[in-house]
Backbone as CSV, one residue per row, in Angstrom:
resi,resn,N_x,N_y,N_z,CA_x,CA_y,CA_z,C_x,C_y,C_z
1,UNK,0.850,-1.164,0.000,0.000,0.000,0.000,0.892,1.221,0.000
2,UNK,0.776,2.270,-0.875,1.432,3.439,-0.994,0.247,4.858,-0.369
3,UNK,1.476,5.275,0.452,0.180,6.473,1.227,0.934,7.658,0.657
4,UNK,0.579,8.425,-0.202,1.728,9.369,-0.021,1.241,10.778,0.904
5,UNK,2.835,11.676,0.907,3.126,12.103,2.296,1.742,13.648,2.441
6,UNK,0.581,13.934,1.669,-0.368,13.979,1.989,-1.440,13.346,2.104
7,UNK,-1.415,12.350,2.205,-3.072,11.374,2.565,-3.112,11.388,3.740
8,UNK,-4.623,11.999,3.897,-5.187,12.050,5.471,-4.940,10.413,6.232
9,UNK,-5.548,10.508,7.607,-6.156,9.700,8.287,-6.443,8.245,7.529
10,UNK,-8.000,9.336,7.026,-9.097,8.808,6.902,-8.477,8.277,4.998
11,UNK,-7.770,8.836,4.153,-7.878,8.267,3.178,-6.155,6.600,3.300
12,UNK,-5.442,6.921,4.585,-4.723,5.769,4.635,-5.529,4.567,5.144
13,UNK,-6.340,4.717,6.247,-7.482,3.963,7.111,-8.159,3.304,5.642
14,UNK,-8.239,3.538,4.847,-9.721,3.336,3.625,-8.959,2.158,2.947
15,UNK,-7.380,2.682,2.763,-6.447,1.695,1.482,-6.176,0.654,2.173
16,UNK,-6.010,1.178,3.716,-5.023,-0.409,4.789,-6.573,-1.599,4.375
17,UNK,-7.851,-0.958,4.653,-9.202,-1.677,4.722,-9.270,-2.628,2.875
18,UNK,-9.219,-1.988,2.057,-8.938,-2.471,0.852,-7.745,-3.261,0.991
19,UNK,-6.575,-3.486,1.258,-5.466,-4.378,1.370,-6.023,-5.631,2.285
20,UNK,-6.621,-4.695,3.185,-7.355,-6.295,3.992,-7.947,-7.219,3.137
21,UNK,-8.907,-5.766,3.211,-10.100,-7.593,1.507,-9.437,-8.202,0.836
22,UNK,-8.515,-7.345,0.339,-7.770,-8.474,-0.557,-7.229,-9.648,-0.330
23,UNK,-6.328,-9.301,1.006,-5.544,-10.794,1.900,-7.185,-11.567,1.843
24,UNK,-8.117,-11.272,2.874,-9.118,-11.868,3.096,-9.462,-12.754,1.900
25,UNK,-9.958,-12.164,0.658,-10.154,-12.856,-0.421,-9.429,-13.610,-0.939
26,UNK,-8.309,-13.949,-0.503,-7.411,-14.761,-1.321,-6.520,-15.825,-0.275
27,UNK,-7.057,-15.929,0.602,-7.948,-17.200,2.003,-6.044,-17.641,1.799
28,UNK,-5.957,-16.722,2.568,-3.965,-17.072,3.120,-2.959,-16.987,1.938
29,UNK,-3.076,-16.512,0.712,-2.576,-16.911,0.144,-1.176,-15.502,-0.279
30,UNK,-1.692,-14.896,0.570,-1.128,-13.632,0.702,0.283,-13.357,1.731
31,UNK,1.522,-13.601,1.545,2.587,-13.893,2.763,2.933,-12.256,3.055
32,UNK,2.803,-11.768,2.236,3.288,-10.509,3.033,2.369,-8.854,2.419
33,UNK,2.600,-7.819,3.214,2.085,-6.475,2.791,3.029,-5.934,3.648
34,UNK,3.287,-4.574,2.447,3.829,-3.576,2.859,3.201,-2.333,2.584
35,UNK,3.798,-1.478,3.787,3.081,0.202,3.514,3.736,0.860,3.351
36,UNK,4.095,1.963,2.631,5.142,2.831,2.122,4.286,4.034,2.144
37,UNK,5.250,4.730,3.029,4.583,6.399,3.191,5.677,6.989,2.821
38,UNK,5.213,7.558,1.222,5.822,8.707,0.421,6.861,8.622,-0.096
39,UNK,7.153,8.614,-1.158,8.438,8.305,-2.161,9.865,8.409,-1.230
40,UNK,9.546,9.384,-0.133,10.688,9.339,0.622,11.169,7.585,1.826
41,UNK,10.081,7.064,1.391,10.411,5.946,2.670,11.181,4.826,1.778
42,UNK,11.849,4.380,2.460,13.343,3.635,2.325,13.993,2.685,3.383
43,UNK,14.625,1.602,2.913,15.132,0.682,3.626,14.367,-0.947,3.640
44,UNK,13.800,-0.915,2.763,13.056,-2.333,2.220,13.129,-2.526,1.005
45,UNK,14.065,-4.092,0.666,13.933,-4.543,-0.907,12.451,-4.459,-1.746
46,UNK,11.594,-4.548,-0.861,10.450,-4.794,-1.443,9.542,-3.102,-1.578
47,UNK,10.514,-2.143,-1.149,10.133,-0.936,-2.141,10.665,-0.719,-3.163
48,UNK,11.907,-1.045,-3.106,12.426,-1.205,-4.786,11.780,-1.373,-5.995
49,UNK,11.285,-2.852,-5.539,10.295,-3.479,-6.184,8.959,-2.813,-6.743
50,UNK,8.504,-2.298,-5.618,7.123,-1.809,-5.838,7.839,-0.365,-7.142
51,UNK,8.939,0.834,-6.675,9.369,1.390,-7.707,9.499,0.990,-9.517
52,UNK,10.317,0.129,-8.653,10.706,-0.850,-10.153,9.401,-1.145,-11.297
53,UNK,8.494,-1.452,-10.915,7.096,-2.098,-11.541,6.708,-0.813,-12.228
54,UNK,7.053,0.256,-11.919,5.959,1.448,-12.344,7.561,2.342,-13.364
55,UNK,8.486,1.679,-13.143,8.984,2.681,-13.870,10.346,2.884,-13.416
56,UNK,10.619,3.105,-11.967,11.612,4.022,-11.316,10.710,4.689,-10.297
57,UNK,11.698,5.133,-9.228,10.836,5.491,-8.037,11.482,7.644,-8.672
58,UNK,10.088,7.768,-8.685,10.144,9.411,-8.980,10.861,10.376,-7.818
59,UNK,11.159,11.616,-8.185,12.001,12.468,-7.559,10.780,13.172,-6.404
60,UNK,9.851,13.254,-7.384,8.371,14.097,-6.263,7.389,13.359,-7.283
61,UNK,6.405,13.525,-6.548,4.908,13.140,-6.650,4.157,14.637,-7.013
62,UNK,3.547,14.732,-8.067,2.723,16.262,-8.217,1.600,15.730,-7.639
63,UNK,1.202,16.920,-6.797,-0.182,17.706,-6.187,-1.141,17.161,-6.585
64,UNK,-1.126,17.409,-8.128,-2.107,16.962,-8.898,-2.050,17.082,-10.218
65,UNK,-2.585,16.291,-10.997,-2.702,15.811,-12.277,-2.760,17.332,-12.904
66,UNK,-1.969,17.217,-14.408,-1.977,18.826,-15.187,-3.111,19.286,-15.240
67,UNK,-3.980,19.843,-15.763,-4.762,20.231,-16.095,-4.934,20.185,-18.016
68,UNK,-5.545,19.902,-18.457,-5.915,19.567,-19.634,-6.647,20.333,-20.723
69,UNK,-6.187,21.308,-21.568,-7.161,22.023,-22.177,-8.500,21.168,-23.216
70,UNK,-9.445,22.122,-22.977,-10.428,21.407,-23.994,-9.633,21.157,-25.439
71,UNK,-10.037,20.602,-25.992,-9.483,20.090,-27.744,-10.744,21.299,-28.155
72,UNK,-9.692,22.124,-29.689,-10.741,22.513,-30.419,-11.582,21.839,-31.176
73,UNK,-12.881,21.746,-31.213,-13.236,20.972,-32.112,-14.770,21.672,-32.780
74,UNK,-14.859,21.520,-33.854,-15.738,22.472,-34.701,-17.157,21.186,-34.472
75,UNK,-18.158,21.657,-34.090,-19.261,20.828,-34.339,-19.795,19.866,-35.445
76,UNK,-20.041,19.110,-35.644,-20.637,18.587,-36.592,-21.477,17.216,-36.715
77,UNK,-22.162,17.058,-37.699,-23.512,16.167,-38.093,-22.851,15.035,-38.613
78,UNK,-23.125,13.822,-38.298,-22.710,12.985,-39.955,-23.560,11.943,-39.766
79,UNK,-24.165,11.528,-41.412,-25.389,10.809,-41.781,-24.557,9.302,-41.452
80,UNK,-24.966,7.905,-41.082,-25.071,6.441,-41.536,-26.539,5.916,-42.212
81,UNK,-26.158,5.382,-43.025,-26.488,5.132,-43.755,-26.430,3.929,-44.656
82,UNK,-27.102,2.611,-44.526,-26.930,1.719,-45.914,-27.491,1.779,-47.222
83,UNK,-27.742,2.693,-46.904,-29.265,2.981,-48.648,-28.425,2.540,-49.720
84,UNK,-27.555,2.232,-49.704,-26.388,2.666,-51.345,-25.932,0.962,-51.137
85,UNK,-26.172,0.198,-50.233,-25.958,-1.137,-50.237,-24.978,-1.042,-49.372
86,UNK,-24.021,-0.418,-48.393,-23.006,-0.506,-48.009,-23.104,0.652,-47.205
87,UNK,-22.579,0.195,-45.820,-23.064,1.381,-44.853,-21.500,2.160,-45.093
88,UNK,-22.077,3.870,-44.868,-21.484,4.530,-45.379,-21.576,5.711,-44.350
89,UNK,-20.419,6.611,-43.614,-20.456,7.706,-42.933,-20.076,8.919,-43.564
90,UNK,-21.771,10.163,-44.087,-20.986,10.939,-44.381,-21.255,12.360,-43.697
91,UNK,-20.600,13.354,-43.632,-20.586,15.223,-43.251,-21.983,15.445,-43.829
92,UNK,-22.786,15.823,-42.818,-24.044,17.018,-43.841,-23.621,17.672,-42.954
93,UNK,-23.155,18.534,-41.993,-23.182,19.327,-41.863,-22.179,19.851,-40.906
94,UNK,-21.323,21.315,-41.051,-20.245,21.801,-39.612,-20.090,23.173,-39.352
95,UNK,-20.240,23.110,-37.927,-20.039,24.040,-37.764,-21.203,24.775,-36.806
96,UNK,-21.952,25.474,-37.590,-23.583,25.513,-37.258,-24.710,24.465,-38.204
97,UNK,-25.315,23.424,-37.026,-26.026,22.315,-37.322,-27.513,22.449,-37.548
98,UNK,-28.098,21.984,-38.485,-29.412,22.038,-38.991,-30.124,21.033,-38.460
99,UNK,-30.644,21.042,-37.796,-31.646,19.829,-36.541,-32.620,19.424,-38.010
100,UNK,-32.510,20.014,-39.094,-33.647,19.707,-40.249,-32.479,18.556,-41.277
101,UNK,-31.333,18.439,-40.844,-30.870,17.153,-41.371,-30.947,15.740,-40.790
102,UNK,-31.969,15.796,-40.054,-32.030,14.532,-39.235,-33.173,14.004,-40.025
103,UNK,-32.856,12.505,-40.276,-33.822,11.873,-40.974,-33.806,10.487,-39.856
104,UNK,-35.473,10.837,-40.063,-36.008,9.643,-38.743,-35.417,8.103,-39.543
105,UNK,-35.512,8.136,-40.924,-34.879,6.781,-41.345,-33.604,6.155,-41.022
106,UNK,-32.684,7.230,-40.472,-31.246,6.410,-40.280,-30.695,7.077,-39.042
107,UNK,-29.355,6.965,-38.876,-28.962,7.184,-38.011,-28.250,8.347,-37.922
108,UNK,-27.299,8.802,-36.856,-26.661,10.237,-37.016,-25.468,10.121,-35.936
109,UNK,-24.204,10.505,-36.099,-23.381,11.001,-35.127,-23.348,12.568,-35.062
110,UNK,-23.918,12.721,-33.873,-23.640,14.473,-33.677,-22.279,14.443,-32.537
111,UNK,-21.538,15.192,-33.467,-20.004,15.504,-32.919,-20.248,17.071,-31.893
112,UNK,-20.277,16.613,-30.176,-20.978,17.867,-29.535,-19.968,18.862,-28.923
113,UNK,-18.374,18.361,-29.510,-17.567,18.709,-28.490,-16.925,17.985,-27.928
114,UNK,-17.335,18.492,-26.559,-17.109,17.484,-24.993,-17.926,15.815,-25.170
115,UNK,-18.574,15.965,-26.022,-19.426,14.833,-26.038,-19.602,14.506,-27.682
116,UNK,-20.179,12.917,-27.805,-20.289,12.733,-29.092,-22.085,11.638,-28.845
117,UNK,-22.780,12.204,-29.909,-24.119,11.505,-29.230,-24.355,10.894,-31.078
118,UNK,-25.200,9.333,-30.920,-25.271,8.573,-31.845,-26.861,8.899,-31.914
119,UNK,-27.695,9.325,-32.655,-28.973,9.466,-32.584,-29.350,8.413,-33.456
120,UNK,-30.667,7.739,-33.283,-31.215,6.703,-33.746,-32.792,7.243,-34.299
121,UNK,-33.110,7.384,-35.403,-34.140,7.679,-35.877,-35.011,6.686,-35.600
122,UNK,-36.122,6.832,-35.561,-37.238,5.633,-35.275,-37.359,4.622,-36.614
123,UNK,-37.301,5.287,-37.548,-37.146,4.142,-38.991,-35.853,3.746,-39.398
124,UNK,-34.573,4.176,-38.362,-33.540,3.486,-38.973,-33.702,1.752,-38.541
125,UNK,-32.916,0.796,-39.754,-33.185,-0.108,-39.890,-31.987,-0.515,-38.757
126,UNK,-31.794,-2.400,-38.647,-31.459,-2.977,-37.292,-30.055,-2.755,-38.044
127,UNK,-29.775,-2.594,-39.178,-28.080,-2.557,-39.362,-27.655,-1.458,-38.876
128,UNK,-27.961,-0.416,-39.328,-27.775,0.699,-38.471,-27.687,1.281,-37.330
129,UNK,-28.927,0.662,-36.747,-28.710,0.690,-34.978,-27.445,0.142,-34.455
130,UNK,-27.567,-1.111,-35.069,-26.506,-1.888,-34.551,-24.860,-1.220,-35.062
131,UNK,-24.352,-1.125,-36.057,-23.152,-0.605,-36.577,-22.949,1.001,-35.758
132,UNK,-24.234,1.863,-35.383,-23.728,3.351,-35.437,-22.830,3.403,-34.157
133,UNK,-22.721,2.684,-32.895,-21.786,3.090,-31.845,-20.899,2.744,-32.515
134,UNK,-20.383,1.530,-33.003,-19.043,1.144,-33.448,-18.353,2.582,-34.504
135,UNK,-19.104,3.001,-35.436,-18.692,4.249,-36.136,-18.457,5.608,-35.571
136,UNK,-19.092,5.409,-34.273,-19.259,6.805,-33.267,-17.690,6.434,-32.945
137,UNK,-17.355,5.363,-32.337,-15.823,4.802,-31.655,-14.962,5.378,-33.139
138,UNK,-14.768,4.863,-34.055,-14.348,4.828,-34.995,-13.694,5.997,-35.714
139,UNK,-15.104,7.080,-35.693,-14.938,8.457,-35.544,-13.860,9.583,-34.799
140,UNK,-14.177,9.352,-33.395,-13.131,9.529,-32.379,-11.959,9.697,-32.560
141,UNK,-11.628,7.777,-32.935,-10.174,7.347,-32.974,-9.702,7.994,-34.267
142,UNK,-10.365,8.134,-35.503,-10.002,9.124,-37.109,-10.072,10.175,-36.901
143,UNK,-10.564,11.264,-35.925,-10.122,12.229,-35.375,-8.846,12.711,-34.493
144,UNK,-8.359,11.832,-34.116,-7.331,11.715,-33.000,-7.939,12.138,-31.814
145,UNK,-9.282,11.844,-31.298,-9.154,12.253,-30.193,-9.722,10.823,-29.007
146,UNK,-9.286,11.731,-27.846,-9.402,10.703,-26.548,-10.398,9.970,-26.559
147,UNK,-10.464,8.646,-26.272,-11.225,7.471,-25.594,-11.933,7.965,-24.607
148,UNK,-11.846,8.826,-23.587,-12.331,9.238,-22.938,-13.531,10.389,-23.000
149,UNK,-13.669,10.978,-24.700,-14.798,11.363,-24.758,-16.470,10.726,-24.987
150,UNK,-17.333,10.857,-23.762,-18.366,10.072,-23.554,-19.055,10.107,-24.541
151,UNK,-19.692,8.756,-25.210,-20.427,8.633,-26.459,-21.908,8.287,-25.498
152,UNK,-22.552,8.987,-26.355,-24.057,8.750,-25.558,-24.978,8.039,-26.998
153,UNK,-25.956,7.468,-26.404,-26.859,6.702,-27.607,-28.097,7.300,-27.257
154,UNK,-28.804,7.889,-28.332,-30.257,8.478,-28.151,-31.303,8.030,-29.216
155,UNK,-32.427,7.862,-28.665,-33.485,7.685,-29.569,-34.067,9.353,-30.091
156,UNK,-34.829,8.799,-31.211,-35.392,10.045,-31.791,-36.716,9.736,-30.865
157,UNK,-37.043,11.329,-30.502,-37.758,11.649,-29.584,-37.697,11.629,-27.829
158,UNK,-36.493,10.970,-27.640,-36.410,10.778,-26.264,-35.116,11.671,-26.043
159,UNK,-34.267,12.443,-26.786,-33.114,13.184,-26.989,-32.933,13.771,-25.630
160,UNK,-31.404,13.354,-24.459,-31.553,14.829,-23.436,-31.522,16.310,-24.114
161,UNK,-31.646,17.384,-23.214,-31.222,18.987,-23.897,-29.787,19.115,-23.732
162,UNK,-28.971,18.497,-23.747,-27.548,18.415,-24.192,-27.693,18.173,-25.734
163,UNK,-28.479,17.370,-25.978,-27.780,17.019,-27.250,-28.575,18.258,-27.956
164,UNK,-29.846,18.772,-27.946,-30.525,19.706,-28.718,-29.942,21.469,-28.476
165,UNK,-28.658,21.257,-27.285,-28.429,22.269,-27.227,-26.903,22.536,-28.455
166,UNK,-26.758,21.335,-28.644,-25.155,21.229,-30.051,-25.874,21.845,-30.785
167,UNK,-27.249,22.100,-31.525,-28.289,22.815,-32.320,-28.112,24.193,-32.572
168,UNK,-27.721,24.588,-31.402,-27.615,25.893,-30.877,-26.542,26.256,-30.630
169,UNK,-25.236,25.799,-31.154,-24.241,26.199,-31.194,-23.308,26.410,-29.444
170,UNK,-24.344,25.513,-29.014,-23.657,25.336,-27.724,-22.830,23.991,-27.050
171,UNK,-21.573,23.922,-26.379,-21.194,23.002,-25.906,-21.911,21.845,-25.098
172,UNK,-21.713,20.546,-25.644,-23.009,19.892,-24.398,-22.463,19.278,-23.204
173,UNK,-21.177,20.237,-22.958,-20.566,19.873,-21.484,-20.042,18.317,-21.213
174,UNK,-19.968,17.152,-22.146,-18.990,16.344,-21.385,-19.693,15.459,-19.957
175,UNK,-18.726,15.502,-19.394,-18.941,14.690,-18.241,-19.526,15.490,-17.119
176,UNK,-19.823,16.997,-17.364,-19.997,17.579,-16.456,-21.363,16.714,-15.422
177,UNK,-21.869,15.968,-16.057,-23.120,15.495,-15.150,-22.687,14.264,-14.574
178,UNK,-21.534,14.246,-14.535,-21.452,12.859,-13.797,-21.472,12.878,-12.316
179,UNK,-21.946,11.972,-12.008,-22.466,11.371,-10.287,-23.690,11.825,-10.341
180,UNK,-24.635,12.855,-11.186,-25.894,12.801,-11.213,-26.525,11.504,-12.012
181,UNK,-27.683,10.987,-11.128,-28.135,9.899,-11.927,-29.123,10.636,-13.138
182,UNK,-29.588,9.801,-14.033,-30.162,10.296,-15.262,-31.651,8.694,-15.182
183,UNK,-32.855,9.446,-15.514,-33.669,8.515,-15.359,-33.643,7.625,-16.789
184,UNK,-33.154,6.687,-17.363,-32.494,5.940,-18.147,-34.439,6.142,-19.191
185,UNK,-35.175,5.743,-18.131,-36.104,5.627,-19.110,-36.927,6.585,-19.291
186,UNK,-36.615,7.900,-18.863,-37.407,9.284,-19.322,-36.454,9.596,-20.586
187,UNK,-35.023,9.443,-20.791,-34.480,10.637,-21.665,-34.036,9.328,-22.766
188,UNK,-33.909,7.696,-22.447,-33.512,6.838,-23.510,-32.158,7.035,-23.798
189,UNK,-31.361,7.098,-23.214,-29.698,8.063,-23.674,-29.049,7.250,-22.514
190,UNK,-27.838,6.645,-23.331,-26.884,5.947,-22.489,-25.954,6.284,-22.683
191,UNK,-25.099,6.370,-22.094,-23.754,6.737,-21.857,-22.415,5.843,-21.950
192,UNK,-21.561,5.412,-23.279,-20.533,4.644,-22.903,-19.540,4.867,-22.256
């Protein structure tokens, strides 16, 4: 267990309790634990070790993680589609988005920013449903951007006002709602 040389009390008390379960769960099979408080503690082979695994034991520990600017990213629409025999992703629209390019027959990635939402028209067919997250992922990664931007899945008509606010030339904030629960079956919108 690594405490470093600011963790309260209460957040070393929490990790020693997690190291327990673990011995516990693994019914003796566990011969030893060690606790290491702060890159500065020294005099056990078996901190080496624990260094060693991650890299090298660092000079300091930062405060906290950098801070991360938003990515620019210009809004935009894009149709799926098999009509042509072969599902196909293309641009109708960037920049400022026309909520009048949505066709209840197929599907849609709206690129929101902070967020990327897969809309599902009520007449798109089961290939489509099925293929549009994989193209939403797909998208992302041909953009270069992070894994970590949340892809949401929406039905037509059940849309949150995040996504109708990308309409409006507004950001739809990302993760900002996280730890709020979302009533899964008022808004139909999931979150990968």
């Amino acid at each position: 267990q690594f405490n470093g040389t600011k963790s309260s009390a209460w957040e070393k008390r929490k990790a020693n309790a997690i190291v327990d379960e673990l011995q516990a769960s693994r019914h003796g099979k566990v011969k030893e634990t060690l606790i290491i408080d702060g890159v500065e503690d020294t005099g056990n082979k078996a901190i080496d070790v624990f260094w060693e695994y991650f890299g090298g034991k660092p000079k300091k520990i930062a405060d906290a993680a950098p801070v991360q600017e938003k990515p620019k990213v210009v809004l935009s629409l894009h149709h799926i589609s098999d009509e042509s025999g072969v599902m196909e992703v293309k641009e109708v629209c960037k920049g400022k988005l026309d909520k009048k390019k949505l066709n209840s027959n197929d599907a849609f990635i709206l690129d929101a920013g902070t967020s990327v939402y897969v809309w599902l028209g009520k007449g798109a067919n089961k290939a489509e449903k099925r293929e549009a997250m994989a193209y939403a992922v797909k998208y992302l990664k041909d953009q270069g951007r992070s894994a970590d931007v949340p892809i949401a899945r929406c039905s037509e008509g059940k849309e949150p006002a995040a996504f109708w606010s990308a309409f409006a030339g507004k950001d739809s904030g990302g993760r900002k709602h996280a730890g709020k629960t979302w009533d899964k079956k008022k808004i139909n919108c999931w979150t990968l």
